[in-house]
C-alpha positions as CSV (number, residue, x, y, z in Angstrom):
1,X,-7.1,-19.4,87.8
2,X,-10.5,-21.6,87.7
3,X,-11.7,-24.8,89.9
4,X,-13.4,-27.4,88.4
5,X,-16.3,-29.2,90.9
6,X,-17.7,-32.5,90.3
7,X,-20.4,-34.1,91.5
8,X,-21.5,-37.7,91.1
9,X,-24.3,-38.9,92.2
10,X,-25.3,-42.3,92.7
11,X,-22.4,-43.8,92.2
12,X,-22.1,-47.7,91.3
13,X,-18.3,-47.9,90.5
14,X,-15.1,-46.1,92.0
15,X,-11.6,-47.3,90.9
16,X,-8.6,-45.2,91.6
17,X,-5.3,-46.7,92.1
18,X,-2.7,-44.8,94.4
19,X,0.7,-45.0,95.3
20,X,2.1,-43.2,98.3
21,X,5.4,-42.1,95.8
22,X,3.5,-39.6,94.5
23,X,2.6,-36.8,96.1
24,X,-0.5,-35.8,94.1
25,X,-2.6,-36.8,91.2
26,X,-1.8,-35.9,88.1
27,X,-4.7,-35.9,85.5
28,X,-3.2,-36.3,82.0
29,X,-6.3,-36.6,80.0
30,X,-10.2,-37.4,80.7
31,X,-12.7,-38.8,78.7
32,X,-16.8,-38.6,80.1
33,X,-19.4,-40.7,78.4
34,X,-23.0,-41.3,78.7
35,X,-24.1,-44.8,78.9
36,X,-26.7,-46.3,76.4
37,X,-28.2,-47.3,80.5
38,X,-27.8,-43.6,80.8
39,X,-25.3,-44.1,83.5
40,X,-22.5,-42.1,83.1
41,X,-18.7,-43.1,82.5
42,X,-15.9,-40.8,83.7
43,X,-12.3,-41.9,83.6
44,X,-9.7,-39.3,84.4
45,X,-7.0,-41.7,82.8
46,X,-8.0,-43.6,79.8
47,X,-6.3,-45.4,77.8
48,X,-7.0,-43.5,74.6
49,X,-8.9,-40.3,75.0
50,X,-9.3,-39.8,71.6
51,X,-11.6,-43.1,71.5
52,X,-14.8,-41.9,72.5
53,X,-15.8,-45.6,73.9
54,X,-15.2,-47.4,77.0
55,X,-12.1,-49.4,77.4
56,X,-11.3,-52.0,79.8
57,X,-7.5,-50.2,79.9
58,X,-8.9,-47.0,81.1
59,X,-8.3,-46.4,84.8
60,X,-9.1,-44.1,87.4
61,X,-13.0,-45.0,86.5
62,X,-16.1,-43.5,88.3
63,X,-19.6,-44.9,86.9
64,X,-22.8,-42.7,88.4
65,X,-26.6,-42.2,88.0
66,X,-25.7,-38.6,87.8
67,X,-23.2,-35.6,87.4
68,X,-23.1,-31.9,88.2
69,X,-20.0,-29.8,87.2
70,X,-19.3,-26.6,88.2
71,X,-16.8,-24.3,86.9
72,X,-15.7,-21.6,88.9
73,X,-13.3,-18.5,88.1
74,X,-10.8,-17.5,91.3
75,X,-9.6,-14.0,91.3
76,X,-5.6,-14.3,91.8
């Protein structure tokens, strides 16, 4: 079992759409992108995650000066 930590900083966009039928977020596919700004792009559901390009279709959108991730293992 592992976490995955994320941390933006600086954001300048947040878009996450919610609806209270669901229970919890599902992730089905990401795509992260650096910015020719250098800003960068994360969308944890794009349209097509194979595309590495930003597409007005691609939801769940977080834009930031920065990013840290951290992966971390969990014993079981």
């Amino acid at each position: 079992m592992a976490e995955l930590r994320i941390l933006f900083s600086e954001v300048t966009r947040l878009e996450f759409r919610w609806s209270e039928d669901q229970e919890f977020y599902f992730v089905p596919g990401y795509k992260a992108l650096i910015q020719s700004s250098g800003m960068v792009y994360f969308s944890l559901d794009p349209y097509d995650d194979t595309v590495a390009a930003i597409d007005p279709r691609d939801a769940s959108v977080i834009e930031a000066h920065g990013l840290l991730a951290d992966f971390v293992m969990k014993s079981g």
